[in-house]
N, C-alpha and C positions, 0 to 999 in steps of 0.2 A: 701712532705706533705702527709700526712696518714688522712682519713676518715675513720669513724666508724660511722657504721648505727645498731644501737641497738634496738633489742628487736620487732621486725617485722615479720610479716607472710611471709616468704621469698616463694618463689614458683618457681622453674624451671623447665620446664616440661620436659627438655630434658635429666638433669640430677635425677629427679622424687626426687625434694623435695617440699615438702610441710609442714611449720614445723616455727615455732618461734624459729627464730637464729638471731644471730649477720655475720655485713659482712663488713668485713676491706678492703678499699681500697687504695691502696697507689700509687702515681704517673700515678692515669688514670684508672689505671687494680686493678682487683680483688684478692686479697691477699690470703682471708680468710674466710670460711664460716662454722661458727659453732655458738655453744651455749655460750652465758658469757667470749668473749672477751675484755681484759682487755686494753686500752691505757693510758700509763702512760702522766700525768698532761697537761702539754702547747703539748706537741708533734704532736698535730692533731685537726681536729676538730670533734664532737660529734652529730650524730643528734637519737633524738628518736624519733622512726621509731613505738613506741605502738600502737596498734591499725590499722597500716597502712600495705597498701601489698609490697612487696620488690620484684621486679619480674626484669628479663630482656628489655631492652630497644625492645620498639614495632617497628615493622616493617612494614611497607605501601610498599606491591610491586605494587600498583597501583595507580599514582595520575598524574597529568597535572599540571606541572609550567607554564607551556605555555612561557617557556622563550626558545628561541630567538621567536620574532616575535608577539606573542601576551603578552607583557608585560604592555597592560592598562585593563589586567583582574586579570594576577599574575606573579610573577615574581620570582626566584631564592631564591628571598630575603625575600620575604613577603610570601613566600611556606610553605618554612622548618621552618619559623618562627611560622607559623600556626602549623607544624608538632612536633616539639617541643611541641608548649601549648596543643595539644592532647596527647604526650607520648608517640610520635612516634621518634623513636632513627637513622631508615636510613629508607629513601622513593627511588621507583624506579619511575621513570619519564618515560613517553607515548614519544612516537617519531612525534606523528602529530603537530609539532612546525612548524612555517615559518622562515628559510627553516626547512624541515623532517628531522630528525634523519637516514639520510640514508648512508653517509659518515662518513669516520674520522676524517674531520673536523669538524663539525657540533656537533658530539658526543665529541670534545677533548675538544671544546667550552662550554658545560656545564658542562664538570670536572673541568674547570679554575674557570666559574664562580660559580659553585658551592665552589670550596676552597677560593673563596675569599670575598663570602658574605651569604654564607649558615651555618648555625647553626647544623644543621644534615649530617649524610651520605648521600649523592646521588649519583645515579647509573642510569647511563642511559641505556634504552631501545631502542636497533635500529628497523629499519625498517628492514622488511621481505622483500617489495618490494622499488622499487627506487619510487620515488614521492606517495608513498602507492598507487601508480598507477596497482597495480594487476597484471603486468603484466612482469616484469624481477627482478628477484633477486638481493637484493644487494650483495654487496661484504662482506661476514659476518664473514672472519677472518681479516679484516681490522676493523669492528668494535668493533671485540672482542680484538682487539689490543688496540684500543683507550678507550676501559674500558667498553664497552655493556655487561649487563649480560644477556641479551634474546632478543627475535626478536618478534616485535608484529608491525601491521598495523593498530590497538586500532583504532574505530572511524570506520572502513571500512576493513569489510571483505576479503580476497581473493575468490575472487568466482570462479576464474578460476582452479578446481582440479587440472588440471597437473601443473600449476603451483605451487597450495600449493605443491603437492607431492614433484616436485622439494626441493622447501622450506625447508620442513623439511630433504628430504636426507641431503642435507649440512649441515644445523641444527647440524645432529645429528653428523657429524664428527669431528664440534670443541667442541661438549657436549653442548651446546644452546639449552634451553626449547622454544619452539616457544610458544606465547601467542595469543587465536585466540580471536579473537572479530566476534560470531557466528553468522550474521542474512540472511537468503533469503530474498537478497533486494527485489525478484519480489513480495513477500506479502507484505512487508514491504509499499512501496512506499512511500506515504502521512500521515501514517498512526502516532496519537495524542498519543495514550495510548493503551494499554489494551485491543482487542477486547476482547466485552465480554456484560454483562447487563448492567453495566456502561456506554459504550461508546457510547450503545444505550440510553439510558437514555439523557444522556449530548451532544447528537448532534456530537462526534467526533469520526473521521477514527479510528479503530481500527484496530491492530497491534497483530495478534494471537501468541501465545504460538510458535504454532507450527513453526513461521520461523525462531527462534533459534532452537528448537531440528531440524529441518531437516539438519543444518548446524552443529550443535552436533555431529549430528550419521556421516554425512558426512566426519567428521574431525577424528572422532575415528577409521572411515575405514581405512581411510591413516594415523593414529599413528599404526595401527594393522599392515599394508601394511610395512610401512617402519620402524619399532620399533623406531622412534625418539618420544621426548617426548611434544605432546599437554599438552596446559595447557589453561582451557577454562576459557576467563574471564566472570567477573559479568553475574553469573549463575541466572537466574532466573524463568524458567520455571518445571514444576514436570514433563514432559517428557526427559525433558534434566536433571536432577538429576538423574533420572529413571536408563538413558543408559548409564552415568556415573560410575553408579554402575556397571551396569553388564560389560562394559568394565573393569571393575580393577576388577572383580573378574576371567576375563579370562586374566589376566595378561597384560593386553594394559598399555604402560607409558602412562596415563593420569591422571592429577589433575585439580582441579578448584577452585577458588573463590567464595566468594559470599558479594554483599556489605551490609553495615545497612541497608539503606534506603529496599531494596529490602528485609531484614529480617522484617523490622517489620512497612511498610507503602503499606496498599493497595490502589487498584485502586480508591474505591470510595472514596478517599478526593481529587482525580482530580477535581470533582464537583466543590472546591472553584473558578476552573480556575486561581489560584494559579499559573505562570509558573514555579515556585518554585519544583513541584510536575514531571515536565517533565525533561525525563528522560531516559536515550536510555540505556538498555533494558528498555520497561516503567512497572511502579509501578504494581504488580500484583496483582488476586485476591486473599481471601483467603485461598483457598483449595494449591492453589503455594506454598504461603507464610508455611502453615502448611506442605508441603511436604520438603521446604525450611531448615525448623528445625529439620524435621528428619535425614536426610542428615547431618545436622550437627552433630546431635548426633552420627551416625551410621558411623563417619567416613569419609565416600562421599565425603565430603567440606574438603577439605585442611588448607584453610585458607578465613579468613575474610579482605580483599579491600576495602577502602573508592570508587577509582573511582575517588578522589578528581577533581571535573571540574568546577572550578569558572570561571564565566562571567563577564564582565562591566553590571553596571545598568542597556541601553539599550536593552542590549540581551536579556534581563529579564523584564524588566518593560513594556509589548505590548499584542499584540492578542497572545493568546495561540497557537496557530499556526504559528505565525509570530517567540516564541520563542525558543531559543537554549536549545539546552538538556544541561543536566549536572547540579551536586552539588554539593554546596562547602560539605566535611566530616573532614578534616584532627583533625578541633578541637574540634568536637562532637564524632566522631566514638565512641570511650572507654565508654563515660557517655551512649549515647543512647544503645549497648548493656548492661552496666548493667544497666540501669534503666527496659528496656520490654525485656531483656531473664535473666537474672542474678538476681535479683530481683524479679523477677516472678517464679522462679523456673526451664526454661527452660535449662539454663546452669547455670554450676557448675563455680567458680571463676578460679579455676586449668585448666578447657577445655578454658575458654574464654582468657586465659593468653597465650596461646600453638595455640589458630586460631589467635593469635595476634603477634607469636613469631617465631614457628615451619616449 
């Protein structure tokens, strides 16, 4: 069976086209990509693609099925279903499941269930340490056996350096990007949102900037130290953008993410008390958010991450303090950047197709 998709603003970034073409596809895969291809009568089916954009299927290398264990929030099934109706073609999944993504098992278990009721690609992400307990490594050519493409403790930092160091030396001997999830718990603590005028404002613990980039720069030493490659998740501080930079211009393997919400939602609509709005990193000011989009433009930003973290009702419906961080993204990502950067001018349709694909 042959598809033709006719007459569409095709975009690849990686092959650098940009350009109204036709794109035959026959039996799953890509055939054909050119101008005014013909399919002769019953042979296939036809879609016109006018007006519309023809890009590579999106990629989420960061989201929470939360399956096994927490499946009365999301599930395998009800994920990729979500990732699908945003446009997302393969998502990689977080390892903080009950149990952890720290074994073979555990990660073989969501390649089954992912082939037998997921709609998208998925690709699990193991644990760096065993129970994300910070403190022994897993065994990370057994997870790279059972199909892990990185190593992240997402949710909970390794605070302990020699053991991240550890971490990445192995890391880097089966080629595993380690994905760090940056915060000095000791500022951290209690802490709501944002420290900052808001938080004074609104009564709640703020949560500085500064205990991600201290965990930043921290993690950049040991990708310098041991050339394995950091990959910093949901970036959102302009300190930690900052050093990001100047790490990759002195040649450190480091890349990083950055998610919507944190592109284009600041601190002050915490005010509604919203727990919609909380958010671990939490929602920054806007001097962030404006460093945030330079970064993107200038390269910095790798790629753009939902983060996707759906809750049950109750986790969500209480004292804002009482609730869990995290937000659903999988089936808005695409619309909210282009509606306030795409749409606005901020990005170009071809850059936002490439943080979404690349």
């Amino acid at each position: 069976m042959k598809l033709l998709i006719k007459g569409g603003r095709v975009i690849d970034p990686e092959n650098h086209i940009d350009e109204i073409m036709d794109v035959l596809v026959a039996d799953g895969r890509i055939e054909e990509i050119k101008k005014d291809i013909a399919i002769k009568g019953a042979e296939g089916k036809v879609i016109d693609a006018n007006g519309k954009l023809v890009c590579p299927g999106f990629i989420d290398m960061h989201v929470h099925l939360r399956e096994p264990g927490y499946e009365y929030k999301e599930d395998i099934a009800s994920g990729t279903r979500a990732a699908a109706a945003g446009g997302f073609t393969t998502v990689c999944c977080m390892p903080n499941t009950d149990p952890v993504i720290d074994n073979a098992a555990v990660a073989a278990f969501v390649r089954e269930r992912a082939a037998k009721s997921g709609v998208v690609n998925v690709f699990p992400i193991g644990a760096i340490t065993k129970k994300q307990a910070g403190t022994e490594i897993t065994e990370m050519a057994e997870l790279l056996a059972a199909g892990c493409i990185a190593l992240s403790d997402d949710g909970k930092p390794v605070t302990d350096a020699g053991v991240m160091r550890n971490a990445l030396n192995y890391a880097k001997m089966f080629s595993l990007p380690v994905l760090s999830h940056c915060e000095e718990m000791s500022l951290v603590r209690d802490g709501q949102m944002h420290e900052g005028y808001y938080s004074t404002i609104y009564g709640l613990k703020g949560i500085p900037a500064e205990a991600e980039e201290l965990m930043v720069n921290r993690d950049i030493i040991l990708a310098r130290l041991t050339a394995a490659h950091v990959h910093i998740c949901h970036v959102s501080a302009q300190g930690s953008v900052e050093a990001i930079r100047a790490a990759k211009k002195q040649g450190i393997n480091v890349t990083c993410e950055v998610t919507p919400h944190h592109l284009v939602l600041p601190d002050e609509i915490v005010g509604s008390y919203d727990a919609d709005t909380k958010v671990n990193p939490p929602l920054r000011s806007e001097e962030h958010i404006a460093a945030l989009h330079k970064a993107l433009l200038d390269g910095t930003i790798d790629a753009i991450a939902t983060d996707h973290a759906p809750h049950n009702r109750d986790s969500k419906d209480c004292e804002y303090d009482l609730a869990a961080n995290g937000i659903s993204g999988l089936e808005t990502a695409v619309a909210v950047i282009m509606d306030r950067l795409v749409l606005k001018g901020i990005l170009s349709i071809p850059q936002m197709v490439s943080l979404f694909t690349m």
